[in-house]
NUFIRO-617712 format. One record per residue: x, y, z of N, C-alpha, C in turn; residue in three letters. Coordinates in steps of 0.1 Angstrom, whole numbers, plus 5000, padded with zeros to 4 digits. Layout:
XYZXYZXYZALA;...
***
This chain:
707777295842708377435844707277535848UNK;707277615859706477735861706377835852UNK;704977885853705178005844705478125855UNK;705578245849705978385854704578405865UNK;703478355864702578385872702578295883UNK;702778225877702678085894704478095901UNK;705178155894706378185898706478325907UNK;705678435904705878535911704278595914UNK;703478505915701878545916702078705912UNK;701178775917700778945917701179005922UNK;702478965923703579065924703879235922UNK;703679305927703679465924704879475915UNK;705179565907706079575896707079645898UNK;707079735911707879785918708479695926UNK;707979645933708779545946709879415934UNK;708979345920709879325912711179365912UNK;711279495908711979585906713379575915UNK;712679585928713979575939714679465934UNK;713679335936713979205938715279175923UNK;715179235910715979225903716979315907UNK;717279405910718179465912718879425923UNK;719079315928719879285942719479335957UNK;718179415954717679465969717379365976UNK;717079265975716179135983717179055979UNK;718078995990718678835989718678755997UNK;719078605993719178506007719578536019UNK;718778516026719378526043718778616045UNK;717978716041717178836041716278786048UNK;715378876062714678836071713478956066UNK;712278956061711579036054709979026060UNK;709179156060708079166065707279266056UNK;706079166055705079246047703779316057UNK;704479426055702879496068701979546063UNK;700779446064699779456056699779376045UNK;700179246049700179166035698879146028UNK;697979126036696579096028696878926026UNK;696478826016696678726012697878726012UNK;699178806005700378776003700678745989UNK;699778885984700278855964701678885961UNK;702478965973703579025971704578905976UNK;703978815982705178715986705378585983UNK;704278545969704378385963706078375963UNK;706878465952708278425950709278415963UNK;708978505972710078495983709478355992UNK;708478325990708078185999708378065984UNK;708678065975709077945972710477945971UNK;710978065972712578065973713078055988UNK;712278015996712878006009713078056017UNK;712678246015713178356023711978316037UNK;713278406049712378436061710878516058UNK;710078486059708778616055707878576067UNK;707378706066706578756077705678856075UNK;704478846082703378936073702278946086UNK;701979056085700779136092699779166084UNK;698179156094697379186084696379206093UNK;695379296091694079296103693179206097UNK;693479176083691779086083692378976085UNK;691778866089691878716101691878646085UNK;690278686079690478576067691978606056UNK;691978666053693178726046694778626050UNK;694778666065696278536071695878436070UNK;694578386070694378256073694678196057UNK;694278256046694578256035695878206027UNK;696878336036698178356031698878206040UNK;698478176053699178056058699077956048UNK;697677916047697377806037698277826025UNK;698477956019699877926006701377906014UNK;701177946019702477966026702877786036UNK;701977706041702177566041702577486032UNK;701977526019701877476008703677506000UNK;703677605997704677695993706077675999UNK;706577706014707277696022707177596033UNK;706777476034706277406045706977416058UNK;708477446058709177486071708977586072UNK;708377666068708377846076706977776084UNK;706977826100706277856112704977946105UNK;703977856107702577946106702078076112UNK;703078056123702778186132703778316127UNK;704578286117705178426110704178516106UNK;702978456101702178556095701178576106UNK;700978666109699978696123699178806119UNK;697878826124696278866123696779026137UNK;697079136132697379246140697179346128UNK;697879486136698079606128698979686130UNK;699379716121700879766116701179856123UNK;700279976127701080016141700679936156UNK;700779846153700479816170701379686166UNK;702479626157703379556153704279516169UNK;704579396171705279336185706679316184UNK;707179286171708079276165709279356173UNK;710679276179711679366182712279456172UNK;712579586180713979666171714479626160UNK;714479636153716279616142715279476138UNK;714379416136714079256137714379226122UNK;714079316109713779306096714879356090UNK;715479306077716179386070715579456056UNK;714479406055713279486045712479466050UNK;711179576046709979576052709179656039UNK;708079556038707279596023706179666032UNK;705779786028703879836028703379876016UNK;702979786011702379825996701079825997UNK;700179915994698679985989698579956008UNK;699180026016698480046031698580186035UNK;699380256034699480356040698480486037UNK;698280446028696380536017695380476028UNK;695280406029694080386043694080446058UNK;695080536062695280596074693980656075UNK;693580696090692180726091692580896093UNK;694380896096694181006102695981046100UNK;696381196099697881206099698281116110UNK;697581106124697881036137698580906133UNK;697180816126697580726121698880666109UNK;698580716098699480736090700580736099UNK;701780816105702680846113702880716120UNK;701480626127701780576138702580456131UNK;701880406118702280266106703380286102UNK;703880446095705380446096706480436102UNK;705880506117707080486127707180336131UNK;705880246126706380096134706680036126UNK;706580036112707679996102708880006102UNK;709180136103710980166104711180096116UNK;710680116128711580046140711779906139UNK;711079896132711479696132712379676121UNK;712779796118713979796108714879806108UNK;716079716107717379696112718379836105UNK;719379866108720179976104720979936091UNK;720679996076720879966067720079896059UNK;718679856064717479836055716879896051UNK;716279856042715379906035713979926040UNK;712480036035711680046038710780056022UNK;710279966017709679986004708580026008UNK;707880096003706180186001705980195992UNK;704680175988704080175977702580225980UNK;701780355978700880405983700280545973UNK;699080555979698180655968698980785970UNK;698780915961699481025964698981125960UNK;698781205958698281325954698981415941UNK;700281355939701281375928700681375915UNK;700381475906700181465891698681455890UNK;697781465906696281475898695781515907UNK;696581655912696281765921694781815919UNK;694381855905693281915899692381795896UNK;692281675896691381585901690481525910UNK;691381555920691081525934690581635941UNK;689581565953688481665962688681675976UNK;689181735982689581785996688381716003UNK;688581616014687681606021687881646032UNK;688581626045689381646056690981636053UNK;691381716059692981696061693281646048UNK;694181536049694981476037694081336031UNK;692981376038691781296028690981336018UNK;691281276005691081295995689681225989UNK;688481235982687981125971688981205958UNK;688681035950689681055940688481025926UNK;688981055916687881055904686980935902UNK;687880865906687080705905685880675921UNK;686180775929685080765940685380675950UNK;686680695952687080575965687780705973UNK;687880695984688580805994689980756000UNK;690880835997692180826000693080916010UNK;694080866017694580966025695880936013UNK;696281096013696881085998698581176006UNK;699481106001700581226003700781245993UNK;701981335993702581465977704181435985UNK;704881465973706081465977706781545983UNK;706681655992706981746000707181696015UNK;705781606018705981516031706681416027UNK;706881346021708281256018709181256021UNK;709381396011711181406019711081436030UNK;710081526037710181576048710181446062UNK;709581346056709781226064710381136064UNK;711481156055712681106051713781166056UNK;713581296059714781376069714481346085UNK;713181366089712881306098713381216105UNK;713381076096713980936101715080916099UNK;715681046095717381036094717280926087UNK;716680886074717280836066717880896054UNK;717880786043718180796027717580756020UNK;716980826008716180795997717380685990UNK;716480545985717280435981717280485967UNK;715880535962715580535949714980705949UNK;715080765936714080865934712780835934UNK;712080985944709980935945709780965930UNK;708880835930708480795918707180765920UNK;706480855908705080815907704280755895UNK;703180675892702480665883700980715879UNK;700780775876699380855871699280755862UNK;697480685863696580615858695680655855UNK;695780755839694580795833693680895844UNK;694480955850694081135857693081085868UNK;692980895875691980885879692680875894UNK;694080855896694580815908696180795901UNK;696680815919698680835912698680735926UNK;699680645918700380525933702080565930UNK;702380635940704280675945704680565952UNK;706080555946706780455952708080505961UNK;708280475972709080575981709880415989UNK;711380445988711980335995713080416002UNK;712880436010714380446017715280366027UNK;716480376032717180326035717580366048UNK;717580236064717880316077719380336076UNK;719980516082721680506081721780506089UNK;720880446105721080496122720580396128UNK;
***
C-alpha cells in the first residue's frame, strides 16, 4: 500500500485542496506551466490524467519525463516540453485546468508577468479553471523593500515580483472572468505571504 507521500509526492496544499473538492476529474486535460520536476503532478500521473507541463529548465523536464515514464508509461514524453510560459504553442481552449504554482513571483517585469498570464488563460478552455499560487505583498506590506516597480526584496533576502490584491481583481475583471474561490493568502512568520488566486473562464 502507498503512503500519502509516494501517493501525492509535494503536492502544494492548495492544488490538494481543488483536487478534493471535485475541481480536477477524469477526462480532465491539465497543464502545469512551470512545472519544474513536477512535485505538483505525482497524483494526477498515477491516476492517469492527461498532463502536461512547461518548464525552461531542460534538466528539470528531463527529470519530470523520467517520473512520468515511470508513473504513466502511456502518456507521450513529448507532453512535457523544455519552453516558457509566455511563449506556450499550445492551441486556444486546449486545457481545462491550468496550474502556475510559485511562477508568476519570478516576472522580470509587469511586461512579463501579463505576458504568462495572458498565455495561461488562452490555452484555457471556457469554463476552466486557472489555479495560481504566487508571492504577494498581502499582510507584510511593512516588511518588504521597494526595489523597482512591483519588485520587492523580502525579509528573508530573496527578490520578488509581488502582487496585492487590488491587481487581482483588477485582473480578474479584465479576463472577464470569475473568482472560483476567495484571494487567499498565507503569511509565514512576517517573512513572505504566498496568495492563492483561482478563477474560472465564463467566455
Amino acid at each position: 500500500m502507498l503512503s500519502l507521500q509516494q501517493r501525492f509526492g509535494e503536492i502544494d496544499i492548495y492544488l490538494f485542496d481543488q483536487i478534493l473538492r471535485g475541481r480536477i476529474v477524469t477526462g480532465m486535460r491539465i497543464l502545469d506551466a512551470g512545472c519544474g520536476e513536477g512535485r505538483n503532478l505525482i497524483y494526477l500521473l498515477r491516476e492517469s490524467y492527461e498532463v502536461f507541463g512547461v518548464d525552461r529548465d531542460s534538466d528539470a523536464v528531463a527529470e519530470l519525463r523520467r517520473t512520468a515514464a515511470y508513473l504513466a508509461p502511456t502518456l507521450p514524453a513529448d507532453n512535457f516540453q523544455v519552453g516558457t510560459v509566455e511563449g506556450m504553442k499550445y492551441p486556444d481552449g486546449y486545457f481545462d485546468f491550468v496550474i502556475s504554482s510559485a511562477v508568476l513571483h519570478f516576472a522580470r517585469d509587469d511586461e512579463h508577468f501579463h505576458q504568462m498570464v495572458n498565455s495561461s488563460w488562452r490555452v484555457l478552455r471556457a469554463g476552466g479553471l486557472l489555479f495560481c499560487r504566487l508571492a504577494s505583498s498581502i499582510g507584510v506590506e511593512k516588511q518588504i523593500k521597494q526595489i523597482a516597480g512591483r519588485h520587492f526584496q523580502l525579509p528573508d533576502g530573496s527578490e520578488r515580483y509581488l502582487v496585492d490584491e487590488a491587481l487581482l481583481v483588477r485582473l480578474t475583471k479584465e479576463l472577464h472572468a470569475q473568482l472560483a474561490d476567495p484571494i487567499r493568502t498565507t503569511v509565514v512568520q512576517s517573512q513572505r505571504a504566498m496568495t492563492t488566486w483561482v478563477i474560472r473562464k465564463i467566455a
